[in-house]
Each structure stands twice: as C-alpha cells, then as structure tokens.
C-alpha positions in Angstrom: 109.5 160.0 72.9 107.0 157.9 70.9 107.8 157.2 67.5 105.3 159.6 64.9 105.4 156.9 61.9 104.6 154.4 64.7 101.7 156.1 66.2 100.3 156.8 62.5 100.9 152.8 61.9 99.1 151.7 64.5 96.2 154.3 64.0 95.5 153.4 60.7 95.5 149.6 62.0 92.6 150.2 64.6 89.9 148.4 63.2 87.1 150.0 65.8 85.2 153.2 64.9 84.0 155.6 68.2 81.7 158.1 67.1 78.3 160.0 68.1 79.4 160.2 71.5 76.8 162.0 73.7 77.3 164.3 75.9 79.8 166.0 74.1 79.2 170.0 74.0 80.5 171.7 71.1 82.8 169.1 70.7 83.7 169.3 74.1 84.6 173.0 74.5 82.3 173.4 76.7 81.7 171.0 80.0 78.3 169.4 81.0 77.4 169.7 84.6 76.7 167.4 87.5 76.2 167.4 91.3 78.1 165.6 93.5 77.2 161.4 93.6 74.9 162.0 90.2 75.5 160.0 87.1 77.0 160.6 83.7 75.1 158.9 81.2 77.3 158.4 78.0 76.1 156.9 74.7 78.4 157.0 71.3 78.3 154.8 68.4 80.7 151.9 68.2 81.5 149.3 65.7 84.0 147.5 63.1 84.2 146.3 60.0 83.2 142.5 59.9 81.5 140.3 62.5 84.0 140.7 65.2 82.5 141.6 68.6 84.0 144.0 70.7 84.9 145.1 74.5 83.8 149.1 74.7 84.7 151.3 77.9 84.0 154.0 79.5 87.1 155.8 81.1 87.0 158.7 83.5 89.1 160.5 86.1 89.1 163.8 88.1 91.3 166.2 86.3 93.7 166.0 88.8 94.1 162.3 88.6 96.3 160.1 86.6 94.2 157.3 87.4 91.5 156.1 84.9 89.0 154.4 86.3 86.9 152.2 84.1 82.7 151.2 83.6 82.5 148.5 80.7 79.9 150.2 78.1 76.7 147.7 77.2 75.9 147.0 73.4 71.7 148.8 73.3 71.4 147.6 69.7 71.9 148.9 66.2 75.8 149.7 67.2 74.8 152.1 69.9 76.8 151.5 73.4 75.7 152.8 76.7 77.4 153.8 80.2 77.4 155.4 82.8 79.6 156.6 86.2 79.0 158.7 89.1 80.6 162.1 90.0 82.2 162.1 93.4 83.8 165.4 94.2 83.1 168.9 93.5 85.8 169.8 90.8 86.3 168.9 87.1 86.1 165.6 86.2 87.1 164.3 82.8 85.8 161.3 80.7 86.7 159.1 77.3 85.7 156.0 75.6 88.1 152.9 74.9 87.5 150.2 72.3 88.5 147.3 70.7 87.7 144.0 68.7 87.5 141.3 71.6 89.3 138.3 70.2 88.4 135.4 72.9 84.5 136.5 73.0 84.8 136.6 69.5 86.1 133.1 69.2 84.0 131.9 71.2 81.2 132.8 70.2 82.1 131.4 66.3 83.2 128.1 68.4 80.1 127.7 69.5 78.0 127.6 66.1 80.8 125.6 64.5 79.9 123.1 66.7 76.1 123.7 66.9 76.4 123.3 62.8 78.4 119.8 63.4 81.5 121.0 62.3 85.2 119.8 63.2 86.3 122.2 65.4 89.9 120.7 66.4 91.7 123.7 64.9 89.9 126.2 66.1 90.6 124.8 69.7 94.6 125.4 69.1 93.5 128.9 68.0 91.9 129.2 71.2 95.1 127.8 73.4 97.1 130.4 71.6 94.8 133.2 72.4 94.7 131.9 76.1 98.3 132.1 76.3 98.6 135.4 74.8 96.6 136.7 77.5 98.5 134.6 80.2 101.2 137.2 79.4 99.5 140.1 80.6 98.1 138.1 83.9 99.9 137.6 86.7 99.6 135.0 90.1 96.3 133.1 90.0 94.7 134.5 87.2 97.5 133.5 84.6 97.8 129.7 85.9 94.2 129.3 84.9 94.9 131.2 81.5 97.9 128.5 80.9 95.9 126.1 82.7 92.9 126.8 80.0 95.2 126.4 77.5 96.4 123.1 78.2 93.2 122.2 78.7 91.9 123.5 75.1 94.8 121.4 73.2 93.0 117.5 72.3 95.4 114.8 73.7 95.2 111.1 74.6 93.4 112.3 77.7 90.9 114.9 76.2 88.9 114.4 72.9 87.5 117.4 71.2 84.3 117.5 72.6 85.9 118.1 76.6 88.0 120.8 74.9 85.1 122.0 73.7 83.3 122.1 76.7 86.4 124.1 78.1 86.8 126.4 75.4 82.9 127.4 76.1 83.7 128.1 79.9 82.6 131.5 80.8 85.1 132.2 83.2 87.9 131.9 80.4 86.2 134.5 78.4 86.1 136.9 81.5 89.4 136.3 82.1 90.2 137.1 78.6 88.1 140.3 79.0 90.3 141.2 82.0 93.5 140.8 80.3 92.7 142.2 77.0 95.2 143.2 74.3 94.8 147.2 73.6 97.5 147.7 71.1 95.2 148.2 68.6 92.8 149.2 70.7 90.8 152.6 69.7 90.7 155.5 71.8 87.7 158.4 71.6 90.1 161.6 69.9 89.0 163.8 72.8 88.9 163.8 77.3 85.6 165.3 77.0 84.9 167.5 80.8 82.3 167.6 83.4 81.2 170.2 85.6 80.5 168.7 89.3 79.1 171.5 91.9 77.5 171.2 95.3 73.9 169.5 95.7 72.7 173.4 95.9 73.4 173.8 92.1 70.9 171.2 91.6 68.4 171.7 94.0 67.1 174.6 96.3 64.7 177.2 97.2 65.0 180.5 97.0 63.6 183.6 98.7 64.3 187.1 97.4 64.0 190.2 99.2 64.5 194.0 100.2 66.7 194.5 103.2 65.8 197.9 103.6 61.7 197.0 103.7 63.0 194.8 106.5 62.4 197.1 109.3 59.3 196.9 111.6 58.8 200.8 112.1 56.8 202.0 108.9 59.1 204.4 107.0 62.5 202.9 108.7 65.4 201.9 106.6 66.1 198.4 107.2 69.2 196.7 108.3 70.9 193.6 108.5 69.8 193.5 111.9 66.3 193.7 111.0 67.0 190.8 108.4 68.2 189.0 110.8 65.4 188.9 112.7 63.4 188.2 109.4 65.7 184.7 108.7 63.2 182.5 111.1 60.3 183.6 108.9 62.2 183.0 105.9 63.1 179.4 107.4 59.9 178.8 108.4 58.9 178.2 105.0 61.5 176.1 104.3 63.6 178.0 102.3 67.4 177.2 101.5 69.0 180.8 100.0 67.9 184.3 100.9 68.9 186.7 98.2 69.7 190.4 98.6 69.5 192.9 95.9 72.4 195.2 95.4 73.1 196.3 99.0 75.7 199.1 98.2 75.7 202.6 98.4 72.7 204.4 95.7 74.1 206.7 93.3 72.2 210.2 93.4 72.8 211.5 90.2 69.9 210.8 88.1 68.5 209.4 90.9 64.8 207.8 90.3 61.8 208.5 92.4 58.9 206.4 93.1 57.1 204.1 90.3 60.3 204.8 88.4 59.8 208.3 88.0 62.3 210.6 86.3 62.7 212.8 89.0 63.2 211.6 92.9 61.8 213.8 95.7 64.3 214.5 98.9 63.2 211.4 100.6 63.5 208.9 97.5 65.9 205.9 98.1 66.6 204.8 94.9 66.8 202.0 92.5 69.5 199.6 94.3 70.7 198.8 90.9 72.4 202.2 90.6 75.3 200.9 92.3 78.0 203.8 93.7 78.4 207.2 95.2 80.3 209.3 97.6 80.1 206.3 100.1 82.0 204.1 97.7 81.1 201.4 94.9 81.3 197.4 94.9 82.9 196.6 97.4 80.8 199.2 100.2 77.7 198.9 101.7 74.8 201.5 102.0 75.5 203.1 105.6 71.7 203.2 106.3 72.0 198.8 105.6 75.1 198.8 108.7 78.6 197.9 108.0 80.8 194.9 106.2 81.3 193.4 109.4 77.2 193.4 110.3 76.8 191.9 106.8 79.2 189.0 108.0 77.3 188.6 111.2 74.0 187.9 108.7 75.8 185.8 106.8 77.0 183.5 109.6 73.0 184.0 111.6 71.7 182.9 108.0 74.2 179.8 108.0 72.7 178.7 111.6 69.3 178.8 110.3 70.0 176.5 107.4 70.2 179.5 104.7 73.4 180.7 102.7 73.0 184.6 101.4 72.9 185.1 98.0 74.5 188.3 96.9 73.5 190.3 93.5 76.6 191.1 91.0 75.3 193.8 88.8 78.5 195.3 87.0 76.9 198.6 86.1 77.7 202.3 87.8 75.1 204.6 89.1 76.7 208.3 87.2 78.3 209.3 90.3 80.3 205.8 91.4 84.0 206.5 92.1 84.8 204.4 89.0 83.5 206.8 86.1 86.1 209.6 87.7 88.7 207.3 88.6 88.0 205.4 85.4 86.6 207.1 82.6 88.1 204.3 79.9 85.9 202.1 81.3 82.7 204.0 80.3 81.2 205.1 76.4 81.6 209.0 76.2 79.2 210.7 74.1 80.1 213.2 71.9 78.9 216.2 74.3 81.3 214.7 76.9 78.4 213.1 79.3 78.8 209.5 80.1 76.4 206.8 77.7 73.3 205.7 80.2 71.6 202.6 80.2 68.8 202.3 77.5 66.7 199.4 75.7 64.6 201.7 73.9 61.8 202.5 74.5 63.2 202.2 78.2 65.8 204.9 79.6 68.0 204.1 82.6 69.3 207.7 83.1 70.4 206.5 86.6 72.9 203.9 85.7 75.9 204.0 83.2 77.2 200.4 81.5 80.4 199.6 81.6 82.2 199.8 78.1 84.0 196.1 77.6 85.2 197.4 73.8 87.9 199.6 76.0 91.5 199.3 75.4 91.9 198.9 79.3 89.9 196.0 79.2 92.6 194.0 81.1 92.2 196.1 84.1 88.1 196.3 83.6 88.2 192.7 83.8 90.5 192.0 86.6 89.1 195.0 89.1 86.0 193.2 88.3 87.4 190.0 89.2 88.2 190.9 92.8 84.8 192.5 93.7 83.6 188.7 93.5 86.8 187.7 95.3 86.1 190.4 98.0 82.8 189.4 99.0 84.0 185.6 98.7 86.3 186.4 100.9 83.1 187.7 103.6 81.6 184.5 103.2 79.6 184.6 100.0 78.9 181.8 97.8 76.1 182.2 95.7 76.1 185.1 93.2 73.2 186.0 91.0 74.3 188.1 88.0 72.0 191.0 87.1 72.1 190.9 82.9 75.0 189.3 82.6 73.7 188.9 78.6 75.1 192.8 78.1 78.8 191.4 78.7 80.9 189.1 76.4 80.5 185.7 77.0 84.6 185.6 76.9 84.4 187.8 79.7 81.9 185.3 81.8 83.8 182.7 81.3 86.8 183.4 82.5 86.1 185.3 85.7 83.8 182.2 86.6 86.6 180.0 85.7 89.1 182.3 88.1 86.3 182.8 90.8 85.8 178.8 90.6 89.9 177.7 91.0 90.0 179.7 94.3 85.8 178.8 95.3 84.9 175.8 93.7 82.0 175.6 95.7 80.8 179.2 94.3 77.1 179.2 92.5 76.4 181.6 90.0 72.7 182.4 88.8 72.5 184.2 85.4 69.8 186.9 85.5 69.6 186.7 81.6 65.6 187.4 80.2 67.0 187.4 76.6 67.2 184.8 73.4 67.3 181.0 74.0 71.0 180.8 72.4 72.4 183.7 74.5 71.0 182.1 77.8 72.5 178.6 76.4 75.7 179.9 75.7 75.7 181.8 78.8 74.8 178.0 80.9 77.5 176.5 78.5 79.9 179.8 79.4 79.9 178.5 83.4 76.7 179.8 84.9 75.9 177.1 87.1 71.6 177.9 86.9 69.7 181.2 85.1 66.2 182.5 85.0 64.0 181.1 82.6 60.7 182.0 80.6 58.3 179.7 83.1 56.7 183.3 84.4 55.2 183.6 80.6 54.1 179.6 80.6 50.9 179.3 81.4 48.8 177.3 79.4 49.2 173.5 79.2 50.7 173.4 75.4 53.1 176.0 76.3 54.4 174.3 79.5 54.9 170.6 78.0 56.9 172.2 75.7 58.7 174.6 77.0 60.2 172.1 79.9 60.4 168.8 77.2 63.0 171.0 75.2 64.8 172.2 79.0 64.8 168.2 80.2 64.6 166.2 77.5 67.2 167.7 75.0 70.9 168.3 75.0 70.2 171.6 77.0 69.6 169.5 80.0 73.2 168.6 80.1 74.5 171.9 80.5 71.2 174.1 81.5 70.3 174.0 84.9 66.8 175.9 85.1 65.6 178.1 88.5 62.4 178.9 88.3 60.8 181.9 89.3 56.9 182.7 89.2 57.6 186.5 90.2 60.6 188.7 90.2 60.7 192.3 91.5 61.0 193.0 87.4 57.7 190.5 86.6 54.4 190.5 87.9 52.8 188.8 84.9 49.1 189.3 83.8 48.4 185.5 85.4 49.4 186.5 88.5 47.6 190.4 88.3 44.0 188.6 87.3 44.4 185.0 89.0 44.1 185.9 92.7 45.1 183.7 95.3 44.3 180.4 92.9 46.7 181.6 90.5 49.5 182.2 93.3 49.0 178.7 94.9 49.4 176.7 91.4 52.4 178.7 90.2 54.0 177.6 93.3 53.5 174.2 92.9 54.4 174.3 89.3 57.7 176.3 90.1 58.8 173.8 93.0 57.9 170.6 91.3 58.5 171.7 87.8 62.1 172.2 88.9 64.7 171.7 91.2 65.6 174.9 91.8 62.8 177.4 91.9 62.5 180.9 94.2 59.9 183.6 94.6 60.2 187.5 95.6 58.5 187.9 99.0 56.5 189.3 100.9 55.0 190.0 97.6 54.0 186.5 96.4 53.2 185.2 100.0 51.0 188.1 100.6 49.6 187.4 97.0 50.3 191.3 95.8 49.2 192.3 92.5 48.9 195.2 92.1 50.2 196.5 88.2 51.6 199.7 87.5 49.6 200.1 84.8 47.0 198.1 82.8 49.3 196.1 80.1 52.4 196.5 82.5 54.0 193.5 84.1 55.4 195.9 87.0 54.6 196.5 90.4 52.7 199.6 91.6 54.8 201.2 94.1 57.7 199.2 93.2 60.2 198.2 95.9 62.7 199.2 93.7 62.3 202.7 93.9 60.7 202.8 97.5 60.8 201.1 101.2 57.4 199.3 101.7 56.7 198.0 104.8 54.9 194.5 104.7 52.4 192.6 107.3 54.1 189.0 107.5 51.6 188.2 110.0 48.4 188.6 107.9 46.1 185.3 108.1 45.4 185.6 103.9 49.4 184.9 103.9 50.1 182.0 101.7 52.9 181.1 104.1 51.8 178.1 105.5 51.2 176.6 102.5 54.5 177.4 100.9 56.4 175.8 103.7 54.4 172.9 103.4 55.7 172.2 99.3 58.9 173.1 100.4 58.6 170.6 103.3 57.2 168.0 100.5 60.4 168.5 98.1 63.1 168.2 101.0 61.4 164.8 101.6 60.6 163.3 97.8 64.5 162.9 95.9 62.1 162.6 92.9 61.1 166.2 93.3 65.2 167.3 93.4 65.9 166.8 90.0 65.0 167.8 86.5 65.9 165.7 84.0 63.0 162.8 85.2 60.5 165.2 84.5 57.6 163.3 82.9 54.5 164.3 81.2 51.4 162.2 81.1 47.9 162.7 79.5 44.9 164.3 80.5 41.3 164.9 78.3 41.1 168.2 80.1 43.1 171.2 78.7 43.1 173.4 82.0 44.3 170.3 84.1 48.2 169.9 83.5 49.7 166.1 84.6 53.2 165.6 85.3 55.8 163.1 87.3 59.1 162.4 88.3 60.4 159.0 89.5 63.5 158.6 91.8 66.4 157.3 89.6 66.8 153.8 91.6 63.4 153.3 90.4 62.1 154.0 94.5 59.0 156.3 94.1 57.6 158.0 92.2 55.8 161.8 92.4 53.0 162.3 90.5 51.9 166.4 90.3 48.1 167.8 89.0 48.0 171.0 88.7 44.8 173.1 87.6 45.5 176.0 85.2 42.2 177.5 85.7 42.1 180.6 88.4 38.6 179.9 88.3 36.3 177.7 87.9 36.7 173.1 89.0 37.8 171.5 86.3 38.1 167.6 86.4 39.0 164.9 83.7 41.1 161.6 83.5 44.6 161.3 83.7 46.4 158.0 81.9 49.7 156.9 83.5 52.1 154.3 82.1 51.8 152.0 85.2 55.1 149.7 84.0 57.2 152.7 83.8 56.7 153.6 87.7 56.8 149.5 89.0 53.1 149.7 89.3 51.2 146.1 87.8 48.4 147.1 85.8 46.0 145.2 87.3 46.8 145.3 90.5 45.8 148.1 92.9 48.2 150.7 94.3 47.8 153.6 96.6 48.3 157.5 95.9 48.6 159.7 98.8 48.4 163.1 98.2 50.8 165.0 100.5 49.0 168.4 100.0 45.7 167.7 101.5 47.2 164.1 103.2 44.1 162.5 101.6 44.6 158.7 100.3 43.2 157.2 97.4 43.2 153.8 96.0 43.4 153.4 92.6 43.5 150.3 89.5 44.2 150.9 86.2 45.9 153.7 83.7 43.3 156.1 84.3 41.5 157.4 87.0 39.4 161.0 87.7 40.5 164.0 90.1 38.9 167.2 89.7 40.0 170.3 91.4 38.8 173.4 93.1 41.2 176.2 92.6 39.5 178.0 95.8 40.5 175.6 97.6 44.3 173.8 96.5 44.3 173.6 93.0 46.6 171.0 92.7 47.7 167.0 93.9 51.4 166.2 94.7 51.1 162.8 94.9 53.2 160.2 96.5 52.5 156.7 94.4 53.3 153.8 96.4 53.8 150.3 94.6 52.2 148.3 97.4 48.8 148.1 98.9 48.6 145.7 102.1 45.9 142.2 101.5 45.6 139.8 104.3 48.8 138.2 103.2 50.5 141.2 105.1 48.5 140.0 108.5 50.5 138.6 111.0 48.5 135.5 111.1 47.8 135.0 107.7 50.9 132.0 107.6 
C-alpha cells in the first residue's frame, strides 16, 4: 500500500501545473464521442514555475486496458499544449495528460547560450554526464551504453577539450534518448481519466428515410405490411439511403382513438395515431396484426440488411388508455382525482389518446427495468438503431442508464433523441448517451440564421458531445418554407440537410413527391396526415425528386469531406439569398465546396471569397471546380469568383475543388 505522507510529499514537490484541459465535459462526467479511426484532439494548459522546459503527454487506453499508450503533446505557444490520438474500437476509451520538467532538454538548451555568450562551460558538462548517467539507469541494452557512452564522452580529459564535449553534449540524439528514459518521479499527472465515447461510422454519418409501413401497400385502401415494405427497400436504396425508419409498428390503442386530421373522434374505419401504443393485441413488445408477425418483422430486417439498409425502430414509452400496462400497472400512471388515468397534454394541445408514463412512482425500479427489456427484446430481433419519440418528458437519470445497460450488452446500438425542446435539455440529453437528436435546421432558413445556428453545433464544445441529424421534414413538421417554396425549396433543403451534416433524413414519399399541403394556414402539419390515416402514394410519378436525391446521396458516399461535421466552414458572399459553405477532408485531400440559393424564386448571383491557403490552393495559380450536381467544370484564379443560380432549375453547386490543373508540363513529351 503506498505510503499517504509519501504521496502528499511528492505532490506538493511537482513543479508542473496541468490545467484547461479540453475536451473535458463537466469535468468529465460526461464522455465526448467518436467514431471508430477518428481523432481526439486534446488541448490543456501546461507550465512551471521558472524557465525549465518540459516533456507533456498525452496518455490513453481502452477502458478495458492496462496499457497506456502514449502521443507526446506539442508546445502551440503562450503555455498551451496540443495532441491528439485515434479511436480504434467501438467501446469506451479513456484519456489523461502526463508532465514534467525535462532536465536534459533543459540543459541543453542553457548549454547552448552559455557557450553562444562565450562562457566557460566545463562545469556544466559534468552536470550533463551526471544527468546522462541518471538516465543510463532506466535504459537497458543498446540504448544505455550510448547513455554511459555520452557520459564519458561529456567529461573533458587529456583526449577531449571542452569544446568536443561541447559538441557532444549538443548531440540531438542524447537529448532523445534522454526524452525516452525520462525521470517521472516528480512527474505531474492530469487529477482525472477523462472518457470517450467511440460508436460505429453510422453514428457519424448516414442517411435516413422515414416512413409509414402501413401506406406501403399497392392496393389503394390496403393496410400495408412488411411484405409490402419489403418490396419498397429497392426504392428506398435506390436513392442511396442507409437506415429506413418505422414509426411505432405495434398494436393502436382504441380508446380515445383519433380520427382523420387529428380529429377528436375516429370513424369505424380510422387507424389511428401509431403513437398510441397498446391494446387487446398487446403493448411493446407486439406487433399490429394487420403489419404481420415478429418473425415477418425479422425477415425485413435481414431483406433490409442485403440491401445495404439497417431498420430503425421508434421507442415511444407512452400507453395508448387501453395498453395492458395501465390494468396490469396502474403505479405506473398519474390518476386523477375522478379515478381516470392523466392523458398527454402540452396545452393548448390534448393527446386524449395516449397516457404518459408516471416516473415520480414509488415502483419506479420496476418502470425502469420492464422498460429496459422492451429495448433488449427487439435487440434481441435484430434491431440496432432506436429513435426515441420525446425522450425530453423522462429524467435524464433515467436515459442514461438504460442507454448505458442497452450499450454493455449492444455496443454497437444507435440511439436518436426525438427531442424539439430547449438547447440545454437537448445538450444534456447528447451528454446523457444519445448518440445523435433532431435539431432546429427545419426553422433555419435564412443565411444569418444558418451560419449561426451550425457555428455554435460545430465550432463549440457542443460538437464534442452533440452529434446533429438533420431533418428538413418530419411527419410532425411541414414548415412554411417548404408549404410556399415548391419544388425549389425542396431541392435546396436537401442539399443543405445532406451537406450541412453528416447525418441527415427526410420523411418520404412526402418530400420526394414534394407534398405540401398544410392543415391549416399558420399550421406546420400535414393535411390528411399519415398519422391518423393510410395514404397511398405514386413513387413512380416523373415530378418525383427521386432522382435527384440519390444523386447527393451518391455525392456524400464518395466525398469523406461531406461525412463529417466538425470541418464545416463558412465563407463569404455579397449576396444575402446565396449561402457558401465547405468542408475539407482532415488529411488535408479535398476539399467540398457547397452554394446553396435560399431564394424559392427568383436567380440570384454574387461573388463568393474563399481562403485559397486554407484548402492547398496557391493564390495565383489556377485550380479547377467541378460541380458534381450538374458535372459542369469550371476553372477558376483567385479568392473570388461569380455563380449565379436558378432555383428552377438546381439551386445549388456541390463542388469538388481540385488543387491541380494539368499545363504542358503534364504532356508526355514535354521532357
């Protein structure tokens, strides 16, 4: 056991201060997240009293590992230190800083001026022969007979005047050696093993499609089935699309049941909202019988798998009033005072057909943990990805540890938060475990509003822990842009969704066949709302914007730059309506450069500037842009240069910049 005085000696001897250390979440309660093979950027404050110079590293290790392994940190000036390592498995993988006052570098490096300054340095070469022997201790075979060999050598004899020693004691090798052999007993250690989060690439990147199973069918008026989606998954990958995600697929309570356009009361044909989960049929864990069975699900989720698609299944922990939980479990619900179960409301808005779960019960244990294995039962079917209806309504306690418990038996599980709420709930939410959530992009429309909007999501400490999908249209949201723009407004809130983010999805048929039709003027819902009724929807129609929306997607699955967030980049433009963004591979490769017009409209046209340097481009010298939308190439010289835009035709550029443009010196027989 290690000696508590001792410990508290050496402590107060450690000369090396570690501080600001970024990322660090909340002190490191909470983790920041990676992909597999990404990079963990850490920065911290280091430095000592005095002029000494000092070794800083970077230590990490998978959580599971007693092995350190170690990056040596890089002085960026004013005592701030930088490094960086790369994630390699999906898992938790923990990191630290190490640092201490580097004696030899140190002595060098005061060697050297001493004898720049003309100074008689024979003392200071014994002071060096001691240090080299110190660290011959803690070398072994070849490494410590050139320690002892520098050593001898650093010692003036008959043989060696100063200046040879000199010359020795300057040698860069001994200071690497030195650096490899270092003495940490007083060596400063970071208080804390701060975590990181490392998913599959799918946390990071992906598209997703969202849609009705039971509009699936290709008789008008048919309930859909898996069957029918299955035969819907080439369409779907078609366009290039990596998760298909199902709203609630269960049985539809009855009681309170809602009718078409959300109406209070449902005719004798009504289906429901799929959101009142649970009724004779069973809860969770069942499927609606007109959808087919568990074991057809399956058989969808292994089709989707062959087409390049995993399922994505909705968790909505709510109860339609006649789910077998409120009679087999009515501590789990609020009872009102007249002995009728508390429904759903966010006033103005009454959800008569689905009661909340109450997590202030005294049986919250067993809440919890029955809970807990319907995500377990439908990971055990072959479900991965999970996006959480509202998850902002339950504790944040509660979130994290059933994603924690999901996670030690799935670590490959995904889990989208659904949360349209404050900025702090949604961050705390991300910081919780969600691995992505919704965002406010469907409300960002104007240029001001987008730069600022995604420089606080990618350029802050929210990018560490906040993965963003981006969604222009939900079955929820069908915002005024999209009711008023026609097909112009559809095409450039694609491309803003999928190169904006990594991660992005839409709710088809709808935005494919451009539908926007409102409930109601000021409404952002759908008239005749899938989520009351089965609509039955032409894929085939030539307006489609399916072609268009498998050729972005075809564009991101070939440009890295495109698959992450954090390089997003905005650049100027003397044109309000025209919005100019890039993102740049992170071995400095290629670069993406994306114009978007915001106008539904009308042309609009300007000049965009671009900080040539920062992409590898010369400033004088030519380079090529080839704009893989339209596959039109342009040659360009200089920061700025013109594009105008008709939205009737694409409203936007994703441009490919390429460093090099080919002169005669390329010809074969130029030489």
């Amino acid at each position: 056991m290690k000696d508590p005085g001792r410990t508290a000696v050496t402590r107060s001897r450690q000369r090396v201060v570690i501080e600001n250390v970024s990322p660090e979440i909340d002190g490191g309660r909470f983790p920041v997240k990676r992909t597999v093979g990404q990079a963990v950027r850490v920065e911290a404050d280091i430095h000592t009293d005095g002029h000494d110079l000092i070794t800083a590293l970077l230590m990490h290790r998978e959580s599971e590992s007693r092995t350190w392994s170690e990056t040596q940190m890089i002085a960026e000036g004013n005592d701030r230190w930088g490094g960086a390592f790369r994630v390699a498995s999906v898992g938790r993988t923990v990191y630290t800083l190490h640092a201490w006052v580097a004696r030899v570098r140190t002595w060098q490096r005061d060697l050297s001026k001493k004898i720049e300054a003309g100074q008689d340095v024979s003392v200071d070469l014994l002071v060096g022969a001691l240090l080299a022997e110190d660290a011959a201790k803690r070398a072994g075979g070849a490494d410590r007979r050139k320690l002892l060999s520098f050593a001898r050598t650093l010692r003036p004899g008959e043989t060696r005047g100063v200046p040879e020693c000199a010359t020795a004691a300057l040698n860069e090798e001994l200071g690497a050696l030195a650096d490899r052999y270092p003495d940490r007993t007083l060596a400063t250690r970071f208080g804390r093993e701060l975590p990181v989060e490392v998913d599959r690439e799918r946390a990071r990147f992906g598209a997703w499609y969202e849609l009705f199973p039971r509009s699936c069918s290709a008789e008008p008026g048919r309930h859909g089935t898996f069957k029918d989606v299955e035969e819907r998954l080439p369409y779907v990958a078609s366009m290039g699309f990596d998760v298909l995600y199902l709203p609630p697929i269960h049985p539809i309570g009855r009681t309170h049941r809602k009718g078409r356009n959300n109406a209070n009361v449902a005719g004798p044909e009504d289906v429901g909202s799929p959101w009142a989960i649970g009724a004779a049929e069973g809860g969770h864990m069942a499927v609606h019988p007109h959808l087919g069975t568990v074991e057809e699900f399956e058989d969808l989720v292994r089709s989707a798998r062959d087409h390049g698609i995993e399922i994505a299944m909705d968790i909505a922990f709510q109860c339609a009033p006649d789910h077998p939980y409120v009679k087999e479990h009515p501590e789990w619900f609020r009872m009102r005072p007249d002995g009728t179960v508390q429904y759903a409301e966010n006033p103005p808005k009454k959800y008569e057909d689905i009661v909340p779960f109450d997590f202030d019960t005294l049986r919250w244990r067993e809440l919890w943990e029955e809970l807990k294995s319907i995500v377990l039962f439908w990971a055990g079917h072959g479900v991965r990805i999970f996006r959480v209806d509202n998850p902002h309504t339950k504790p944040f306690a509660f979130w994290e540890w059933l994603i924690a418990e999901i996670r030690r038996e799935h670590p490959d599980a995904i889990f989208l938060a659904e949360a349209f709420t404050r900025p702090k709930v949604m961050y705390r939410l991300a910081k919780a475990g969600f691995t992505q959530s919704y965002t406010y992009f469907a409300w960002r429309n104007t240029k001001p509003e987008i730069e600022a909007y995604f420089q606080d999501l990618t350029q802050t400490e929210v990018r560490e822990y906040f993965r963003p999908n981006l969604w222009p249209n939900t079955p929820d949201i069908l915002t005024e842009h999209l009711q008023y723009g026609g097909r112009p407004a559809f095409m450039a809130r694609l491309v803003l969704a999928a190169t904006l983010g990594a991660s992005y999805g839409i709710y088809g048929p709808a935005f494919e066949l451009c539908e926007h039709a409102a409930a109601a003027p000021g409404r952002e819902e759908y008239l005749d709302s899938e989520k009351y009724e089965i609509r039955t929807w032409d894929t085939g129609r030539p307006d489609s914007l399916r072609e268009f929306i498998a050729l972005v997607n075809r564009i991101r699955r070939e440009s890295p730059p495109l698959q992450s967030d954090d390089n997003l980049r905005f650049h100027p433009v003397d044109n309000d309506q025209l919005i100019a963004y890039s993102k740049s591979a992170d071995d400095g490769s290629g670069t993406i450069l994306v114009v978007v017009n915001l106008d539904p409209r009308h042309t609009q046209s300007g000049w965009v500037e671009l900080p040539l340097e920062e992409f590898g481009l010369g400033g004088d010298s030519p380079f090529q842009g080839h704009d893989l939308l339209s596959g039109a190439r342009f040659l360009w010289q200089g920061r700025r240069f013109y594009v105008a835009l008709d939205p009737f035709a694409v409203p936007a550029h994703i441009i490919r910049l390429r460093r090099k443009v080919r002169t005669e010196k390329d010809f074969d027989y130029f030489m």
